[in-house]
C-alpha positions in Angstrom: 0.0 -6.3 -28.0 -2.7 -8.3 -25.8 -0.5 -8.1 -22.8 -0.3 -4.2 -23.5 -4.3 -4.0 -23.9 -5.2 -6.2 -21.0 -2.6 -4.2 -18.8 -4.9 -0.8 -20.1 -8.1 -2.1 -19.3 -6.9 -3.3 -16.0 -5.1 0.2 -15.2 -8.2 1.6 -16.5 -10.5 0.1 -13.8 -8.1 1.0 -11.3 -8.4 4.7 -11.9 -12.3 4.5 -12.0 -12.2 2.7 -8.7 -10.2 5.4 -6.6 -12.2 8.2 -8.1 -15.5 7.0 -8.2 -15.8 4.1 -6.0 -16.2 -0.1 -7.2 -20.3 0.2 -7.3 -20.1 2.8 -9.8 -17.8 1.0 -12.1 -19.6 -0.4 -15.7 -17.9 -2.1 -18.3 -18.4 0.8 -20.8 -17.1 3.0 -18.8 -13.6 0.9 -18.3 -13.9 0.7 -22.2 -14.4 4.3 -22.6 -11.6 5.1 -20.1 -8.9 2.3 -21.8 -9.7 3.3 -25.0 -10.9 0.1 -25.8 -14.6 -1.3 -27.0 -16.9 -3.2 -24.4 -15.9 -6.7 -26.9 -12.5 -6.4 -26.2 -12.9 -5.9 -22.2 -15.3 -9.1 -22.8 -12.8 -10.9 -24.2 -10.5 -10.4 -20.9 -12.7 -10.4 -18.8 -16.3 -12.6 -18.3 -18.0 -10.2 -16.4 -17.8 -6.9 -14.6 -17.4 -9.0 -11.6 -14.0 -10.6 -13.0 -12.8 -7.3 -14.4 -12.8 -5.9 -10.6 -11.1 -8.9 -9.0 -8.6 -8.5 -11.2 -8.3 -4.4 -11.5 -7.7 -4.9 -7.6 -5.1 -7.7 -7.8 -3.3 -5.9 -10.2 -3.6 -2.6 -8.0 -1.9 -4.9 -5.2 0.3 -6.7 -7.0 1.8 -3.6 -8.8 2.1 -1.6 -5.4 3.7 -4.6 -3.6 6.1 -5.5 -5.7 7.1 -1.4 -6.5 7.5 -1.2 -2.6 7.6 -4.3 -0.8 9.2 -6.6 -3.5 13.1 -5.8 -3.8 15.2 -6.2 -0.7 16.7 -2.8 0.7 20.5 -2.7 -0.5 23.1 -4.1 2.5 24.6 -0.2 2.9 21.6 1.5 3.2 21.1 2.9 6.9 18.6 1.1 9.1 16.7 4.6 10.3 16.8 5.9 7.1 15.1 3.0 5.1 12.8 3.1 8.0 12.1 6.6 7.4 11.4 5.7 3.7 9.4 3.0 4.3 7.1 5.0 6.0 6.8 7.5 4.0 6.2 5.2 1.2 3.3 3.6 2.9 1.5 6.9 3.9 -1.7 8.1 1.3 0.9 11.1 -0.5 -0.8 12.6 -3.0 -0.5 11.0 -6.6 0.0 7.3 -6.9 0.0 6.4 -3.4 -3.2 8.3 -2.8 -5.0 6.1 -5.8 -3.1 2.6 -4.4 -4.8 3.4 -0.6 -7.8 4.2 -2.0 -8.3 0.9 -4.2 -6.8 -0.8 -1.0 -9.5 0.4 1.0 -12.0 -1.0 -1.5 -10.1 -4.3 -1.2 -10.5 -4.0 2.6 -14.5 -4.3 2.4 -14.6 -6.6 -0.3 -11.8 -9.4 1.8 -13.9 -8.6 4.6 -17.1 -10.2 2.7 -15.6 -12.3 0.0 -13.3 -15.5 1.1 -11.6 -15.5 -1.8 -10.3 -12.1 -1.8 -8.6 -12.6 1.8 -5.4 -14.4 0.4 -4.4 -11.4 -1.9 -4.6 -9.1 1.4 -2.8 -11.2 3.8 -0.1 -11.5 0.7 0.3 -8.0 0.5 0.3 -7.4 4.2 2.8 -10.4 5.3 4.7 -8.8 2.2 4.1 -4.8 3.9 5.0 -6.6 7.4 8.2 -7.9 6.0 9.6 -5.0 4.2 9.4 -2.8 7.7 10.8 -5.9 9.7 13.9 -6.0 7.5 14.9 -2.4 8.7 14.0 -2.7 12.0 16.3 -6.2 12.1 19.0 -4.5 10.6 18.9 -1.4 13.3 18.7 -4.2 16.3 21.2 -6.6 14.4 23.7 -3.1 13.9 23.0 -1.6 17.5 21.1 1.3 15.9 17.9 0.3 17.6 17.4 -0.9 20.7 14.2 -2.7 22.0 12.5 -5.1 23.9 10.0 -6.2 21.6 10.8 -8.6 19.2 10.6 -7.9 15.4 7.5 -9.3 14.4 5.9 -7.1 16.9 7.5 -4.0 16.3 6.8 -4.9 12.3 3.2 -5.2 13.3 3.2 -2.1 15.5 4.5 -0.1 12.4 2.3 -1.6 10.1 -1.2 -0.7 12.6 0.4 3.4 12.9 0.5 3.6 9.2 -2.4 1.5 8.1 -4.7 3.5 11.4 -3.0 7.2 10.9 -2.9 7.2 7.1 -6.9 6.2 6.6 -7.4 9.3 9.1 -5.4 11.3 6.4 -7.0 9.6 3.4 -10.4 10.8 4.4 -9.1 14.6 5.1 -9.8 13.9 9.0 -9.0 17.7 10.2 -6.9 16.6 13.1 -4.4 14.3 11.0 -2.8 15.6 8.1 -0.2 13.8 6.1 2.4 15.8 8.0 1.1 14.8 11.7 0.7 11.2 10.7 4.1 11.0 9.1 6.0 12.6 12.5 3.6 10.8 15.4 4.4 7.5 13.4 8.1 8.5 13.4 7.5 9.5 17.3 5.7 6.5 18.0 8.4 4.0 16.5 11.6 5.9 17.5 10.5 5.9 21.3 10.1 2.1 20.9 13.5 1.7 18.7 15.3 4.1 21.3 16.4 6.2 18.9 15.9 10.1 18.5 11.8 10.7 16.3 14.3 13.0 13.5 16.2 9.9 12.4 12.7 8.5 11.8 11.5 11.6 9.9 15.0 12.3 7.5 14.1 9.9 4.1 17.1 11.8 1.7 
């Protein structure tokens, strides 16, 4: 199906992106890796240029609708979909590793190119929103307790994970996935007045 082949191609780039970097990406090589000739990568896509746009929409739309999209069932605990949610925004190895690397390459090229700056501020109002619906729901429920009000302590999550995990990403020797995970717990609990292990249990 042409959904199915475009869908390849696009996946594809993605996967050449995180491992090698967007400069070293060719058409053939997208091809190659899609198992797909150049003609048909032409047909979807104009030009190399196009192709990467889109590879990193895709990237963002995928993640943010796999994490950010659904609203959190009404049962689920506050500190515990907290937990999760920060967990599922750290560089783990696997998927999440490959989705923060082509997120960093989006980073430079919003930074430089106007009309990649509304896909990143979809995906982060959409990354700001997912952590302010637990945090609401532990202030609404008496869970949490704090000063702040959401939006702030949405932002404040989203800067711990976004600043600890690129330390991670890049194998920084004094933050491991493990340390970023518990001082972003530590971080948030002391400002939700709750104890860091509530923040730290995601079963």
């Amino acid at each position: 199906m042409a959904t199915d082949a475009r869908e390849r191609i696009l996946e594809a780039a993605c996967d050449l992106i995180a491992s090698d970097g967007i400069e070293a990406v060719r058409i053939a090589r997208v091809a190659t890796r899609a198992r797909a000739s150049t003609a048909l990568v032409h047909h979807y896509f104009s030009t190399r240029e196009e192709l990467l746009r889109e590879a990193l929409t895709h990237s963002y739309e995928t993640a943010g609708m796999e994490r950010f999209g659904e609203q959190p069932p009404a049962e689920l605990d506050p500190a515990r979909g907290l937990s999760r949610a920060i967990e599922a925004s750290l560089p783990l190895a696997g998927a999440q590793e490959r989705d923060w690397k082509l997120w960093v390459e989006l980073w430079l090229r919003a930074a430089r190119d106007p009309e990649m700056q509304p896909l990143a501020a979809d995906l982060y109002s959409r990354y700001r929103d997912w952590f302010a619906t637990f945090i609401a729901a532990g202030l609404e429920r008496g869970q949490f307790s704090s000063e702040r009000p959401v939006d702030e302590l949405a932002d404040l999550a989203v800067a711990l994970v976004d600043g600890l995990g690129i330390r991670a990403l890049v194998r920084d020797p004094e933050i491991d996935l493990a340390r970023a995970r518990r001082l972003v717990a530590e971080i948030l609990a002391d400002e939700l007045g709750v104890a860091p292990g509530l923040l730290l249990d995601s079963s």
